[in-house]
N, C-alpha and C positions, 0 to 999 in steps of 0.2 A: 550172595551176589558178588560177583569179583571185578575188581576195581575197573576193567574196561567198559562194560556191562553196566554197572554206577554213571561212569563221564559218560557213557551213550544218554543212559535214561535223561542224566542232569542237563544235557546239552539239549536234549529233543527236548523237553521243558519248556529249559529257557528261551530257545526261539519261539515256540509258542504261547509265549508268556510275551515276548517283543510285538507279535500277530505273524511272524514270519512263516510262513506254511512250511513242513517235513518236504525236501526234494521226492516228488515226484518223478518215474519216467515218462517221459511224453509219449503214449499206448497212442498206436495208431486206430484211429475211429473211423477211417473213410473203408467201404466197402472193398474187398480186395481189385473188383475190377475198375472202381475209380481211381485208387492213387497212381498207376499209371497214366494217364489224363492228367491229373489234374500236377503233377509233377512236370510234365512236357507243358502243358499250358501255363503254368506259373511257378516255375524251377526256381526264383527267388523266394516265393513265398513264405510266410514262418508259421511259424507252428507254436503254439501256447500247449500249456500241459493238459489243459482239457481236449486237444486234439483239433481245436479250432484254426483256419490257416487263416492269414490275410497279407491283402498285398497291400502298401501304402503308396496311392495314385499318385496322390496331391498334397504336400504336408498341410498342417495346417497353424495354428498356435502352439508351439512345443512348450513353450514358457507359461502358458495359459491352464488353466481347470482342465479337468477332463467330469463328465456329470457321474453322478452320486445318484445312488439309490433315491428315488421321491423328485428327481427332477423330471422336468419336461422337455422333451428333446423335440428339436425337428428335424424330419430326414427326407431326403428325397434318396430316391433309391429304383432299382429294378431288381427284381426278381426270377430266376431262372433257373430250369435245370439245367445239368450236368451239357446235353445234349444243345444247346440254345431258346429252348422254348421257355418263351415269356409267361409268366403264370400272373403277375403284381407287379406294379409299378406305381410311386408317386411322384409327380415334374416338379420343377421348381413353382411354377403357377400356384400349387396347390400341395406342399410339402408336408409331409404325417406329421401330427403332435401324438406322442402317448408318453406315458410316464414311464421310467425305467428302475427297474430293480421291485417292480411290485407284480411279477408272473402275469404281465397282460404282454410280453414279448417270449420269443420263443429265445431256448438258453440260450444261444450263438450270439445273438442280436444284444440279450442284455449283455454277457460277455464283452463283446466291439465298444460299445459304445460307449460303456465307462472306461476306455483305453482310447477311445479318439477324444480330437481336439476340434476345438470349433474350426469349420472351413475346411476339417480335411476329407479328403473324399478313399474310400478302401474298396480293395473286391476282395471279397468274404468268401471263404468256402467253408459251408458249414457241414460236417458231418453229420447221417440221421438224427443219431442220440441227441446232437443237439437243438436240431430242427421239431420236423414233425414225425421222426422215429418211423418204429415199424408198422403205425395204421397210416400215416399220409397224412394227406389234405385231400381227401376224393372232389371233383374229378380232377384236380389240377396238378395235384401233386401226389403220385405216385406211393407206394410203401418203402420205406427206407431209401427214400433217396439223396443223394446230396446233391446242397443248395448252395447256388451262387447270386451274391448281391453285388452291385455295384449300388454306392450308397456314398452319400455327402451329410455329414452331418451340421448344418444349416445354423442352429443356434439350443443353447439350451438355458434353462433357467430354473428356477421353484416352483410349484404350481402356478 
């Protein structure tokens, strides 16, 4: 092996030895007729390397936690395609509890939410893979479509 090839291998290693993930490219996930859309409608938006976008409405606790795998979150939120049609929504009245980081959310969602703050509110655009992919949600949701939240994340805590 020659010496460049060595400080590659030792350096990939060692940041994965700190937890630091190998640089990824950020692979664009959205349908080729969505990211037009969704570029025009939210050209500030950012992009994480799982192809996830989001807008940050509202900030919220910067200085604060963000939840952890096994907590309890509440969210108020809407749900929507691409198009504007509402498929889910919960109000403040009556804000979702479910746990996070134990596969009872779809990846996008666990994604966001252990990266928000209490109080802040996001619009989410989730690409299929990370949603409900190529079978849907019949009737509501479509095959491979992408998903848009508007979502506040209300409070979280431990079971």
């Amino acid at each position: 092996m020659n010496a460049t090839l060595r400080r590659f291998a030792f350096l990939s290693l060692a940041l994965l030895g700190l937890g630091i993930p190998p640089l990824q490219a950020q692979r664009e996930k959205l349908p080729p007729d969505d990211v037009e859309i969704v570029e025009k409608r939210w050209p500030n938006a950012k992009r994480t390397y799982t192809g996830l976008r989001y807008v940050v409405v509202t900030p919220g606790k910067q200085d604060g936690p963000s939840p952890v795998p096994g907590n309890m979150v509440s969210v108020v939120y809407k749900g929507s395609l691409l198009n504007g049609t509402v498929f889910d929504q919960a109000d403040a009245a009556k804000p979702m509890r479910i746990c996070v980081g134990r596969g009872d959310l779809i990846e996008g969602w666990d994604e966001a939410l252990q990266r928000m703050h209490q109080g802040e509110r996001w619009i989410l655009i989730v690409p299929p893979e990370l949603g409900y992919g190529t079978r849907g949600r019949p009737p509501s949701i479509p095959r491979s479509s992408t998903l848009v939240f508007e979502m506040e994340l209300v409070d979280f805590g431990n079971g």
